[in-house]
PDB file with SEQRES, HELIX, SHEET and CRYST1 records, atoms N, CA, C and O in Angstrom:
SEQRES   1 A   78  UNK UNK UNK UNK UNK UNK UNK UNK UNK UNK UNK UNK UNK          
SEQRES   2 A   78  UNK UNK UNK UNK UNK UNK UNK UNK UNK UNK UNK UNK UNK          
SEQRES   3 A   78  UNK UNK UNK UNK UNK UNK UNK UNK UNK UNK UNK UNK UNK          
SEQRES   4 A   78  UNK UNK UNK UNK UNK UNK UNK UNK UNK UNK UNK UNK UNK          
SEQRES   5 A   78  UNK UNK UNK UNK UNK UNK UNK UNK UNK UNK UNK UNK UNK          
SEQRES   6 A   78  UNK UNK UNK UNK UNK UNK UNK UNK UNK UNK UNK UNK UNK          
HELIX    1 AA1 UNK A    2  UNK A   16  1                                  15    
HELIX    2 AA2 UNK A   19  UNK A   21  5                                   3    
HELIX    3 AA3 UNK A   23  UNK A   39  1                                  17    
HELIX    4 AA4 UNK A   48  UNK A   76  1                                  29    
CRYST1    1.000    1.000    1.000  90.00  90.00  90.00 P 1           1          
ATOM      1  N   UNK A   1     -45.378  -0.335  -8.108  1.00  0.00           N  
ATOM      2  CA  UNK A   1     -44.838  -1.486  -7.442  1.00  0.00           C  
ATOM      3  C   UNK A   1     -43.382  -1.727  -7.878  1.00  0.00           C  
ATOM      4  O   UNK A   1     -42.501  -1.964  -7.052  1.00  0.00           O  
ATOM      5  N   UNK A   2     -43.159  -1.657  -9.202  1.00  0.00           N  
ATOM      6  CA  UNK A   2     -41.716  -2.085  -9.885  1.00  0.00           C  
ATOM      7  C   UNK A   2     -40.929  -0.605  -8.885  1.00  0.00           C  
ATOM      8  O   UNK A   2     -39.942  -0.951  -8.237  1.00  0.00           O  
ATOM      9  N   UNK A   3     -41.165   0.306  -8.812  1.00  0.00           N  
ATOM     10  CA  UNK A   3     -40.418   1.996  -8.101  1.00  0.00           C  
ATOM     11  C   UNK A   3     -40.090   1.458  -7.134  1.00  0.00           C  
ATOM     12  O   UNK A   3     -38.878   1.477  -6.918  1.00  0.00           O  
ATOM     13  N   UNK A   4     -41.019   0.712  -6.074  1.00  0.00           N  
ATOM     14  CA  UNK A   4     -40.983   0.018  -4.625  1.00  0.00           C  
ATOM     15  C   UNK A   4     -40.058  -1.256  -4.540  1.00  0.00           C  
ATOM     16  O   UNK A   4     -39.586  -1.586  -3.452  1.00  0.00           O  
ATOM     17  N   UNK A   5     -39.720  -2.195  -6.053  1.00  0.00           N  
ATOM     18  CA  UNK A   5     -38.715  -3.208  -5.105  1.00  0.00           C  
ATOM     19  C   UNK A   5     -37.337  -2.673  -6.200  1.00  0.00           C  
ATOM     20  O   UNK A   5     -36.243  -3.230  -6.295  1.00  0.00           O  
ATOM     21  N   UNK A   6     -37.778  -1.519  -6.895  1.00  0.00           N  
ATOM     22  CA  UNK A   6     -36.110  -1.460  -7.282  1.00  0.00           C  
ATOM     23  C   UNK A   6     -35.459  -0.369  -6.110  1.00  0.00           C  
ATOM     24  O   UNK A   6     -34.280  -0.225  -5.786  1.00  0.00           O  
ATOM     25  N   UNK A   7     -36.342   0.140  -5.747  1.00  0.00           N  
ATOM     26  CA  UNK A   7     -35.595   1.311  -4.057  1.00  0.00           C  
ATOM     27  C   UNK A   7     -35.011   0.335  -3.150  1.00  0.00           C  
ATOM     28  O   UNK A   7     -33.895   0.498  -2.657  1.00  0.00           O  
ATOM     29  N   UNK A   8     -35.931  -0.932  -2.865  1.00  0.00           N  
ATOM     30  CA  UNK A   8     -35.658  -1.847  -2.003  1.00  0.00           C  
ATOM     31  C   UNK A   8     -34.296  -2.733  -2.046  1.00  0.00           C  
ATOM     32  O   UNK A   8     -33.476  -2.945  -1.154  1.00  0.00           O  
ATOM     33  N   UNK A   9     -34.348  -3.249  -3.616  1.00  0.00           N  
ATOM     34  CA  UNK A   9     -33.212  -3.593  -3.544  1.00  0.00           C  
ATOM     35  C   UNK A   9     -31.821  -3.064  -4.171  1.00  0.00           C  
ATOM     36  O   UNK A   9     -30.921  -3.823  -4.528  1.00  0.00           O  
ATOM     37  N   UNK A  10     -31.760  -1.368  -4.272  1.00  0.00           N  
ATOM     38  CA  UNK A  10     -30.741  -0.495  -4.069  1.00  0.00           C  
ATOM     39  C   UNK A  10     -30.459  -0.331  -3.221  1.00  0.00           C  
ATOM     40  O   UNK A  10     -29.252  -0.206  -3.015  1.00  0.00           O  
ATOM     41  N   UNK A  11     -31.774  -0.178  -1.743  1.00  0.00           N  
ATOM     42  CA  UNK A  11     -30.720   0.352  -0.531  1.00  0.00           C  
ATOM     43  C   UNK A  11     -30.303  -1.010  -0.104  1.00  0.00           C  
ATOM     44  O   UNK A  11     -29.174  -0.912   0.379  1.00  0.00           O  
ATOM     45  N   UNK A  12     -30.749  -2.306  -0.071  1.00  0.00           N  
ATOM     46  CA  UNK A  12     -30.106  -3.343   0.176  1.00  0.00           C  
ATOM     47  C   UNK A  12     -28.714  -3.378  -0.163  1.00  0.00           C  
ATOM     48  O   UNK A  12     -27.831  -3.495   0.687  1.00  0.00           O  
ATOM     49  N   UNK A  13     -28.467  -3.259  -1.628  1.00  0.00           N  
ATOM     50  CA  UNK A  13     -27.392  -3.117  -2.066  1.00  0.00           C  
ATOM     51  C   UNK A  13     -26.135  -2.125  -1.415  1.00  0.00           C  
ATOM     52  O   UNK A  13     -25.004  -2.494  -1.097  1.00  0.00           O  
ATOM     53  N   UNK A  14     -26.679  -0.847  -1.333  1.00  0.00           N  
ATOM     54  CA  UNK A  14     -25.997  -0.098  -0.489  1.00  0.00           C  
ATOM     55  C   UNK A  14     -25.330   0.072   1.036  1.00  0.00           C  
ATOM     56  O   UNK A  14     -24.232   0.449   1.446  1.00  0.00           O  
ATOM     57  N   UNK A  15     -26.848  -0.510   1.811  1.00  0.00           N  
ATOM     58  CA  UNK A  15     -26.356  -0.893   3.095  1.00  0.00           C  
ATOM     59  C   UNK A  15     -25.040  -1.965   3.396  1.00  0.00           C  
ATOM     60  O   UNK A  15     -24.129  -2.023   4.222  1.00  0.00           O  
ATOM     61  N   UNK A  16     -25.461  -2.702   2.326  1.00  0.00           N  
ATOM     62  CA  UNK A  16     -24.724  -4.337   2.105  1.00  0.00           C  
ATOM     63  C   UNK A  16     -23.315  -4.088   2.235  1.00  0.00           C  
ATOM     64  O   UNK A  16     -22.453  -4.700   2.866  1.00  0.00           O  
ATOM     65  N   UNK A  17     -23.239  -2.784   1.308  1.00  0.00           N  
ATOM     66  CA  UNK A  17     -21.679  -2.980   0.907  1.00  0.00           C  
ATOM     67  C   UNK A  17     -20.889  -2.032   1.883  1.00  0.00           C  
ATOM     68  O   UNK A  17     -21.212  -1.024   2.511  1.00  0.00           O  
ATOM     69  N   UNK A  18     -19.646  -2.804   1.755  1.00  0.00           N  
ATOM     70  CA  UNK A  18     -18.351  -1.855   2.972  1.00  0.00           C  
ATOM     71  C   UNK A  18     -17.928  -0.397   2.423  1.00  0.00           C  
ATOM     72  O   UNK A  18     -17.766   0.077   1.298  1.00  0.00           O  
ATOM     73  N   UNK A  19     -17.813   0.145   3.889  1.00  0.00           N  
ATOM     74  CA  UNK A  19     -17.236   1.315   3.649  1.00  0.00           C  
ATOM     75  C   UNK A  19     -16.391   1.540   2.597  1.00  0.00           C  
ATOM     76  O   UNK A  19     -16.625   2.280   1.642  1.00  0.00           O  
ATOM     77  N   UNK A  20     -14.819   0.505   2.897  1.00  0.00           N  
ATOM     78  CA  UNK A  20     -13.931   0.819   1.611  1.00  0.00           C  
ATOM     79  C   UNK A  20     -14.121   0.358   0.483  1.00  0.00           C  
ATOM     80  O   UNK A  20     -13.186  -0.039  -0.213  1.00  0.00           O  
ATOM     81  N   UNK A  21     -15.601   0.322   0.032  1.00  0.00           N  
ATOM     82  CA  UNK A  21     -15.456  -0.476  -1.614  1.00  0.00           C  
ATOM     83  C   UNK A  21     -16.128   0.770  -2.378  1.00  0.00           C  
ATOM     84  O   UNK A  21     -16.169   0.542  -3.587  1.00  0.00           O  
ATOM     85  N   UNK A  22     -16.570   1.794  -2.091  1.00  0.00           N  
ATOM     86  CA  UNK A  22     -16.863   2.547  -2.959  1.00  0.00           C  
ATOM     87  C   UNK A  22     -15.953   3.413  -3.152  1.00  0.00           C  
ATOM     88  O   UNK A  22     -14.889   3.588  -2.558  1.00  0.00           O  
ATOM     89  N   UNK A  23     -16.391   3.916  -3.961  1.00  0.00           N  
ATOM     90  CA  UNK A  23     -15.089   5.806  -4.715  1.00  0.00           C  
ATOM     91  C   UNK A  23     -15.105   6.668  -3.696  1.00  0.00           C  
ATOM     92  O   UNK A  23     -14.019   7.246  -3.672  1.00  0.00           O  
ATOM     93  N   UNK A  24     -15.993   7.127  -2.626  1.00  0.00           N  
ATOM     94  CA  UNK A  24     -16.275   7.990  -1.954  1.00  0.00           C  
ATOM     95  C   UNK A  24     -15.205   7.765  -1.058  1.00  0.00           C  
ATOM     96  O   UNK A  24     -14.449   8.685  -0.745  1.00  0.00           O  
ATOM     97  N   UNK A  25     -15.013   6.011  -0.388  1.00  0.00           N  
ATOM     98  CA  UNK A  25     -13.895   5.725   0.400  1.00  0.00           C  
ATOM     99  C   UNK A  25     -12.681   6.128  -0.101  1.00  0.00           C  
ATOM    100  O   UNK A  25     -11.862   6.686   0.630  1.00  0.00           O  
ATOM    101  N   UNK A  26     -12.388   5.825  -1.721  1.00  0.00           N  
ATOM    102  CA  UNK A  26     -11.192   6.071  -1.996  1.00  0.00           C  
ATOM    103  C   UNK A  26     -10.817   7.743  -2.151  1.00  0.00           C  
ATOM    104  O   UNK A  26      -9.691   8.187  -1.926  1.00  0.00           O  
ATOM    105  N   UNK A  27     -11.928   8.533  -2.560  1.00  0.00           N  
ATOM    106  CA  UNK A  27     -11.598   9.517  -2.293  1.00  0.00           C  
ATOM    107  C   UNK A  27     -11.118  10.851  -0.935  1.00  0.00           C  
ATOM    108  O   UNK A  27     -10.422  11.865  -0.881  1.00  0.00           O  
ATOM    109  N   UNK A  28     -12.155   9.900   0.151  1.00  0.00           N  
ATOM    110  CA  UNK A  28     -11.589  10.311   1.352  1.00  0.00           C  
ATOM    111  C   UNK A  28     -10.676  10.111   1.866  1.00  0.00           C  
ATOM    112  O   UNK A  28     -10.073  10.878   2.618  1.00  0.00           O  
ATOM    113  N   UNK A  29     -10.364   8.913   1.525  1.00  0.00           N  
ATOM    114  CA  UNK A  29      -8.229   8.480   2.322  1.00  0.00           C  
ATOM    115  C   UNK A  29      -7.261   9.362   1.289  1.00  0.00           C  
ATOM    116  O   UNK A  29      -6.108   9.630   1.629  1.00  0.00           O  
ATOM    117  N   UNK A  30      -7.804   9.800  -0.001  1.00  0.00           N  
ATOM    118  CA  UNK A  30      -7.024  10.322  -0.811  1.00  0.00           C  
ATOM    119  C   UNK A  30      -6.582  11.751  -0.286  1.00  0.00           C  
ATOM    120  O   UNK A  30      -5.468  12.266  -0.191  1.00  0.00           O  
ATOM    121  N   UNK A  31      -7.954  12.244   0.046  1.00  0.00           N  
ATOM    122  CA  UNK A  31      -8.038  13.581   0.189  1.00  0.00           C  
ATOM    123  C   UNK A  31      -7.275  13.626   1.803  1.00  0.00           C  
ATOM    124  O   UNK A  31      -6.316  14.397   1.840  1.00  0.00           O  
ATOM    125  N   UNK A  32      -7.488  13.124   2.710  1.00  0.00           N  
ATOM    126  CA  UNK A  32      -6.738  12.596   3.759  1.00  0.00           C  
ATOM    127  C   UNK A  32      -5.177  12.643   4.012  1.00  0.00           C  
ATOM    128  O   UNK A  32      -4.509  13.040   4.967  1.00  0.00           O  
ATOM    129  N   UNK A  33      -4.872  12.118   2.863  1.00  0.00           N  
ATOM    130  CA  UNK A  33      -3.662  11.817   2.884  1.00  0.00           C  
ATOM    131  C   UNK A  33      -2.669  13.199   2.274  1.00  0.00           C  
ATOM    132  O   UNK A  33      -1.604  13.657   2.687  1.00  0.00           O  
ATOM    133  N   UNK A  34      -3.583  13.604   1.085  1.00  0.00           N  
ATOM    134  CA  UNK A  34      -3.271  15.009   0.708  1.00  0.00           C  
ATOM    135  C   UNK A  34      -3.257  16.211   1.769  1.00  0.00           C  
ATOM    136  O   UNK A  34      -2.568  17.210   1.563  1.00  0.00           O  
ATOM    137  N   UNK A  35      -4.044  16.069   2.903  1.00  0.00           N  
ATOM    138  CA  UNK A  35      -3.959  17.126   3.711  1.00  0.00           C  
ATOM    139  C   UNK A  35      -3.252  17.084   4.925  1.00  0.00           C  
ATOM    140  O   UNK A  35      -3.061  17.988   5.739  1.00  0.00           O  
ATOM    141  N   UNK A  36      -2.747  15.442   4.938  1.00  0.00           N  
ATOM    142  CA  UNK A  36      -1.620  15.217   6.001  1.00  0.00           C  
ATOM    143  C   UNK A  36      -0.379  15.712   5.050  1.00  0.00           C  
ATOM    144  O   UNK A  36       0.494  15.961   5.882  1.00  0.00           O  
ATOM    145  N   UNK A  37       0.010  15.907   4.135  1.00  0.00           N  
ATOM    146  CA  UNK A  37       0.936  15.914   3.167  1.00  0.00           C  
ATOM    147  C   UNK A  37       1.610  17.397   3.215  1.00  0.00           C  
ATOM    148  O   UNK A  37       2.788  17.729   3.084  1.00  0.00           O  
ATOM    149  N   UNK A  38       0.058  18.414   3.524  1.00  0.00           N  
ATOM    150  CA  UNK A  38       0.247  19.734   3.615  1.00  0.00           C  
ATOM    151  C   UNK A  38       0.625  20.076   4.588  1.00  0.00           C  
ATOM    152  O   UNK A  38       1.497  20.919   4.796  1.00  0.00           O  
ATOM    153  N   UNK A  39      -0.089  19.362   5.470  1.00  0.00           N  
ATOM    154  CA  UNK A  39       0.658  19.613   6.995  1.00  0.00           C  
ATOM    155  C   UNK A  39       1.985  19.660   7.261  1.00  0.00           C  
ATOM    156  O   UNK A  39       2.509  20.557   7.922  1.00  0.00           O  
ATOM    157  N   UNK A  40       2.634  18.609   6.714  1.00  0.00           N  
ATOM    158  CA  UNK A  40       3.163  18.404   7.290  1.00  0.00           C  
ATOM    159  C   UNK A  40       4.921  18.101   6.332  1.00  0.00           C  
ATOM    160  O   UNK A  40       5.934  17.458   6.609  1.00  0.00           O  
ATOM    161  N   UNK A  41       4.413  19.130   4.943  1.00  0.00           N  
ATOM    162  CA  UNK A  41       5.336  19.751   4.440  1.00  0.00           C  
ATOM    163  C   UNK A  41       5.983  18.565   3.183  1.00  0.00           C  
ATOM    164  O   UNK A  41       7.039  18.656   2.558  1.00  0.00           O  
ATOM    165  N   UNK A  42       4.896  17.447   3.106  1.00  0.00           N  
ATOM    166  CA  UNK A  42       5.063  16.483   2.271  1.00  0.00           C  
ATOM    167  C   UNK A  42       6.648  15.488   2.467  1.00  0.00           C  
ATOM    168  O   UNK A  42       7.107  14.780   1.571  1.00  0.00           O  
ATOM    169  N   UNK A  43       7.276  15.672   3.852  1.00  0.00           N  
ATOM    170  CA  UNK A  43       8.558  15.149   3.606  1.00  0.00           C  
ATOM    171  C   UNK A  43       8.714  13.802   5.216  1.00  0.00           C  
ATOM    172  O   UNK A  43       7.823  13.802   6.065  1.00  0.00           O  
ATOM    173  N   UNK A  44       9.448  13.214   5.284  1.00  0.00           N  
ATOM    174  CA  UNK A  44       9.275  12.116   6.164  1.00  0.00           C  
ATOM    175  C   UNK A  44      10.663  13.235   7.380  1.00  0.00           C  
ATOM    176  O   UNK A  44      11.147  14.324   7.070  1.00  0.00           O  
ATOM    177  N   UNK A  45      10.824  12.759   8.158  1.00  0.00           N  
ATOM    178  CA  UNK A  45      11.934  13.250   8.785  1.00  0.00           C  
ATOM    179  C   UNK A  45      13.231  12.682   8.589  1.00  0.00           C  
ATOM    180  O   UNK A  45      13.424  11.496   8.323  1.00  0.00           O  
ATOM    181  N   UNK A  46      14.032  13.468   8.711  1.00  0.00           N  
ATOM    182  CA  UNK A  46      15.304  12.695   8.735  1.00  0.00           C  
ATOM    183  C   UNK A  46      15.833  11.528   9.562  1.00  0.00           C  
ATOM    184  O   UNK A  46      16.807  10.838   9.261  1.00  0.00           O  
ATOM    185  N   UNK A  47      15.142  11.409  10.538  1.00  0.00           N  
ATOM    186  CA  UNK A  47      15.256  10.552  11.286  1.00  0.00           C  
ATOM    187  C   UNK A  47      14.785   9.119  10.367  1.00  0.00           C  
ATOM    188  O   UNK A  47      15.426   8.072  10.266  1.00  0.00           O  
ATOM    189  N   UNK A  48      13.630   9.416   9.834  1.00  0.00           N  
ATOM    190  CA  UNK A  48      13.109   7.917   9.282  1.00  0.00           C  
ATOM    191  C   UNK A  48      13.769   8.224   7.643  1.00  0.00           C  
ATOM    192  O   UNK A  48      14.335   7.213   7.227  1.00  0.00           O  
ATOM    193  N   UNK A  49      13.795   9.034   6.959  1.00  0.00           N  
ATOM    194  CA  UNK A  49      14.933   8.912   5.955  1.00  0.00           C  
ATOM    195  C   UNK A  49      16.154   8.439   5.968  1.00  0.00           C  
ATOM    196  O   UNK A  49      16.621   8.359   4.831  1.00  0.00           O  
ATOM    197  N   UNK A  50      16.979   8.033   6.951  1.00  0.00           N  
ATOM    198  CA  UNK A  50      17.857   7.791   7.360  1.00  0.00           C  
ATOM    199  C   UNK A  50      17.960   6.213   7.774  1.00  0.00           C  
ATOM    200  O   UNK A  50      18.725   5.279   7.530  1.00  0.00           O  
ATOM    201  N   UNK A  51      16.789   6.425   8.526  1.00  0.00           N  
ATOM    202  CA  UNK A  51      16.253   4.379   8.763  1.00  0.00           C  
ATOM    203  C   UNK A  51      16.189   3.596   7.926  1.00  0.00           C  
ATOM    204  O   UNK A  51      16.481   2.401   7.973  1.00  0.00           O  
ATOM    205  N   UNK A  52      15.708   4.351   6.882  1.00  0.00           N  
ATOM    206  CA  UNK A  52      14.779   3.805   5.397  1.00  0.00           C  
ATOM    207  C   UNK A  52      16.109   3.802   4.271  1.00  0.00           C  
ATOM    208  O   UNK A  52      15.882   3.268   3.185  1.00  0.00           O  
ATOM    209  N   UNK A  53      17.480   4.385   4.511  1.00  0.00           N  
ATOM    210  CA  UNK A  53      18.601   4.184   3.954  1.00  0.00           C  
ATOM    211  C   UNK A  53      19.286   2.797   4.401  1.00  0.00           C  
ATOM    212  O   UNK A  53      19.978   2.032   3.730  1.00  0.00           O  
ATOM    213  N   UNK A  54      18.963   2.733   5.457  1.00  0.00           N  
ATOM    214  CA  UNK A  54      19.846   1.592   6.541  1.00  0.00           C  
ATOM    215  C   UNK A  54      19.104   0.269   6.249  1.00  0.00           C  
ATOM    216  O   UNK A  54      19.718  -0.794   6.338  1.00  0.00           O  
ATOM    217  N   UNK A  55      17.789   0.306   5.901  1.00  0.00           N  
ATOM    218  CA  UNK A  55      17.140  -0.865   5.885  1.00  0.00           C  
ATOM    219  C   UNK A  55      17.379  -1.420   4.459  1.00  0.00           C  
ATOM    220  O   UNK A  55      17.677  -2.595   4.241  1.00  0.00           O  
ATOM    221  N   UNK A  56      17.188  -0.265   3.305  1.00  0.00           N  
ATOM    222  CA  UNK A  56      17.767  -0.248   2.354  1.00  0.00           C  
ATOM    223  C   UNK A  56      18.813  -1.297   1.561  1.00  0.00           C  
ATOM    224  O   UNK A  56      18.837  -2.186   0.710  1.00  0.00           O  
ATOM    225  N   UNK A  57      20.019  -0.195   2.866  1.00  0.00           N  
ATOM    226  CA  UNK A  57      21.474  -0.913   2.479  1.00  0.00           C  
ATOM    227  C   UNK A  57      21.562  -2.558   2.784  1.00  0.00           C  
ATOM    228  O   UNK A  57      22.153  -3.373   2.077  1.00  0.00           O  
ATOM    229  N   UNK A  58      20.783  -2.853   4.085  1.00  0.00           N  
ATOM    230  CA  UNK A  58      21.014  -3.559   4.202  1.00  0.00           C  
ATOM    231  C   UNK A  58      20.070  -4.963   3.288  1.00  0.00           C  
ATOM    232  O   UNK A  58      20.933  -5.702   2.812  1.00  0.00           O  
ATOM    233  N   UNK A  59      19.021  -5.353   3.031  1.00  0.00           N  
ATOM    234  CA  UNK A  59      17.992  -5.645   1.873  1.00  0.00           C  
ATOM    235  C   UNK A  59      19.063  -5.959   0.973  1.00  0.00           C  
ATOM    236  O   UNK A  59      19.262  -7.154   0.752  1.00  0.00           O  
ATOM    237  N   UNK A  60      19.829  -5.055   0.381  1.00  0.00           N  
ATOM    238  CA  UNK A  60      21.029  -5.340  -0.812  1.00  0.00           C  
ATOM    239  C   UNK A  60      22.015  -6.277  -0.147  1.00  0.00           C  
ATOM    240  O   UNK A  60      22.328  -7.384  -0.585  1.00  0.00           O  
ATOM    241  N   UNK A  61      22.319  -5.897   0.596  1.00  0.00           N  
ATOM    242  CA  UNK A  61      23.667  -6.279   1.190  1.00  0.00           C  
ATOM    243  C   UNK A  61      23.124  -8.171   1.142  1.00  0.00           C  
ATOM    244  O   UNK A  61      23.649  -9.078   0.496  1.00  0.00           O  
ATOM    245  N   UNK A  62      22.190  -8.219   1.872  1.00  0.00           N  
ATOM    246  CA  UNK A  62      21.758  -9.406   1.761  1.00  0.00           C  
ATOM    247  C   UNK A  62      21.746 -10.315   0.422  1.00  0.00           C  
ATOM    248  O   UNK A  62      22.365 -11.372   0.296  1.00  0.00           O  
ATOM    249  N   UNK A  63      20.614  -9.475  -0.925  1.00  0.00           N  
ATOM    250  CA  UNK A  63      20.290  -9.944  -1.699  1.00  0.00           C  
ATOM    251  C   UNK A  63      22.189 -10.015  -2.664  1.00  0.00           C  
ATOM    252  O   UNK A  63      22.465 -10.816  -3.557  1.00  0.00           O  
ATOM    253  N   UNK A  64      22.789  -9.340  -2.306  1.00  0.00           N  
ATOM    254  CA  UNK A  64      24.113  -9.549  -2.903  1.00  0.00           C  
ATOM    255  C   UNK A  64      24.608 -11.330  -2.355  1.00  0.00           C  
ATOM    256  O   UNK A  64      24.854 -12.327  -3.034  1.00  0.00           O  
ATOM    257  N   UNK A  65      24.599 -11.135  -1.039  1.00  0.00           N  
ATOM    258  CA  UNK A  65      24.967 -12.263  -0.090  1.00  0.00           C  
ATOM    259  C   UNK A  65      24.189 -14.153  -0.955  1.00  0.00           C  
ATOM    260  O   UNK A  65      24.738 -15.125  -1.476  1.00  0.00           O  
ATOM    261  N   UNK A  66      22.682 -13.764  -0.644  1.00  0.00           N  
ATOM    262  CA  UNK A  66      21.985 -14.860  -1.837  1.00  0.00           C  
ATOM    263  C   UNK A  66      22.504 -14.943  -2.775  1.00  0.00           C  
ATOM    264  O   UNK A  66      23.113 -16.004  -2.911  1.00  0.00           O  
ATOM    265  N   UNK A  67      22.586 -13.953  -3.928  1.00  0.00           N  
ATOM    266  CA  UNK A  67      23.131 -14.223  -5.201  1.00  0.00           C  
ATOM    267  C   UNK A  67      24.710 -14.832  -5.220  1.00  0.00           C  
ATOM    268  O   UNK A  67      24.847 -15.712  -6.069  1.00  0.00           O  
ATOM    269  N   UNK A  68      25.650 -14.593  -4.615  1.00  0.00           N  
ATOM    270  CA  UNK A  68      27.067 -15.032  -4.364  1.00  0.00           C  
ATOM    271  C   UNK A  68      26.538 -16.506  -3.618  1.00  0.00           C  
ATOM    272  O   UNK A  68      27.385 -17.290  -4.044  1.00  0.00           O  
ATOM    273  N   UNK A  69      26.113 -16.873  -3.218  1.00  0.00           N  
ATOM    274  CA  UNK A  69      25.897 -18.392  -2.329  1.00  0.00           C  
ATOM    275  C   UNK A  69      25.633 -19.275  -3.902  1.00  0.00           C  
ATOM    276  O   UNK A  69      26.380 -20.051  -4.499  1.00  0.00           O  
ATOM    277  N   UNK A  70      23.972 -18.671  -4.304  1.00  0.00           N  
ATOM    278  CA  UNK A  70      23.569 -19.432  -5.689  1.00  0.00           C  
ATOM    279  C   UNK A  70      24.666 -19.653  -7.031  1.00  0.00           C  
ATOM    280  O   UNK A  70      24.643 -20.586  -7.833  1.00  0.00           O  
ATOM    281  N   UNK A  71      25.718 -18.369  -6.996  1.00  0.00           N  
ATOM    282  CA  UNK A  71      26.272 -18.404  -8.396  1.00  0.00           C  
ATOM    283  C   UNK A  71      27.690 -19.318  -7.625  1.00  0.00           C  
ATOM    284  O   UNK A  71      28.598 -19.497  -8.437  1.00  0.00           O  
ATOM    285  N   UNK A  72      27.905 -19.761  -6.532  1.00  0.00           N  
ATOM    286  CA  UNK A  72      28.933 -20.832  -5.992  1.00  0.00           C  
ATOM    287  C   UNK A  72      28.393 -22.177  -5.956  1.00  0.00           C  
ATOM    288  O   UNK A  72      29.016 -23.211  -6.198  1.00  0.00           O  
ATOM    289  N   UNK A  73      27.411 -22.085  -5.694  1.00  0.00           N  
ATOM    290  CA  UNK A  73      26.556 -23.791  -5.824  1.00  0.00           C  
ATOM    291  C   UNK A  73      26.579 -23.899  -6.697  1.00  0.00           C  
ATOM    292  O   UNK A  73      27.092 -24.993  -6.933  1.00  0.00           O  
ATOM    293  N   UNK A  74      26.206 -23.202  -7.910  1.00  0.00           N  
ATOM    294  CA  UNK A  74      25.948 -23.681  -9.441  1.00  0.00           C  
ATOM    295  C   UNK A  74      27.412 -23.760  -9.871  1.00  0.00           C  
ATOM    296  O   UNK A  74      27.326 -24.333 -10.957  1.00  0.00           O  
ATOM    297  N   UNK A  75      28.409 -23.574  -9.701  1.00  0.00           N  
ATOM    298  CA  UNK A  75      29.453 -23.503 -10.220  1.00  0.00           C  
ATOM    299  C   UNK A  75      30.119 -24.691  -9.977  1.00  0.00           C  
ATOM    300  O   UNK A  75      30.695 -25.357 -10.836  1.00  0.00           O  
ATOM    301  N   UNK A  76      29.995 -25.079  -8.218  1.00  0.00           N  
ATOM    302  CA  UNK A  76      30.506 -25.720  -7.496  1.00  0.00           C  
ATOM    303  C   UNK A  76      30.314 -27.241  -7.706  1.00  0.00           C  
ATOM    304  O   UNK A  76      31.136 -28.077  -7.332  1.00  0.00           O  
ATOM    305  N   UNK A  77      28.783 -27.611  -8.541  1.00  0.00           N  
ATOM    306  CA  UNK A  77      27.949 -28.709  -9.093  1.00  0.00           C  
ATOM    307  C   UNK A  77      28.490 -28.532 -10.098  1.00  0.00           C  
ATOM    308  O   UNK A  77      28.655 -29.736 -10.289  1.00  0.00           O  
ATOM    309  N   UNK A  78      28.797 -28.227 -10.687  1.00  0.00           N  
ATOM    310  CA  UNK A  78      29.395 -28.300 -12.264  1.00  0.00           C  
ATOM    311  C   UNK A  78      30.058 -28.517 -12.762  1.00  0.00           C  
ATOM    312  O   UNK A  78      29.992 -28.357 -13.981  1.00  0.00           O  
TER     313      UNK A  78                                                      
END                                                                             
């Protein structure tokens, strides 16, 4: 009887739970991702290397822009 409700409430347990919460999930997007990687020569294109510079530059350009506003207010109060 104890064999019969600990099966019962393992596969409960099992059914219960989501695809992505076990290791098996994480190992399949892993392995996934490793074989898109091979494919496809592990490198992004230049096209989006190039995007990903621009978005980059600009992210700074900004966070330069914030920091020069804050270090004039604080100065400017003072």
């Amino acid at each position: 009887m104890k064999c019969v409700v600990v099966f019962l409430v393992l596969s409960m347990v099992v059914l219960m739970a989501e695809p992505g919460e076990c290791i098996w999930g994480a190992i399949f997007h892993g392995a996934g991702q490793l074989i898109h990687g091979l494919i496809h020569g592990g490198k992004d294109s230049v096209k989006d290397q190039q995007q990903d510079q621009q978005q980059d530059q600009q992210q700074d350009q900004q966070l330069d822009k914030r920091e020069f506003v804050r270090h004039f207010r604080r100065h400017k109060s003072n």
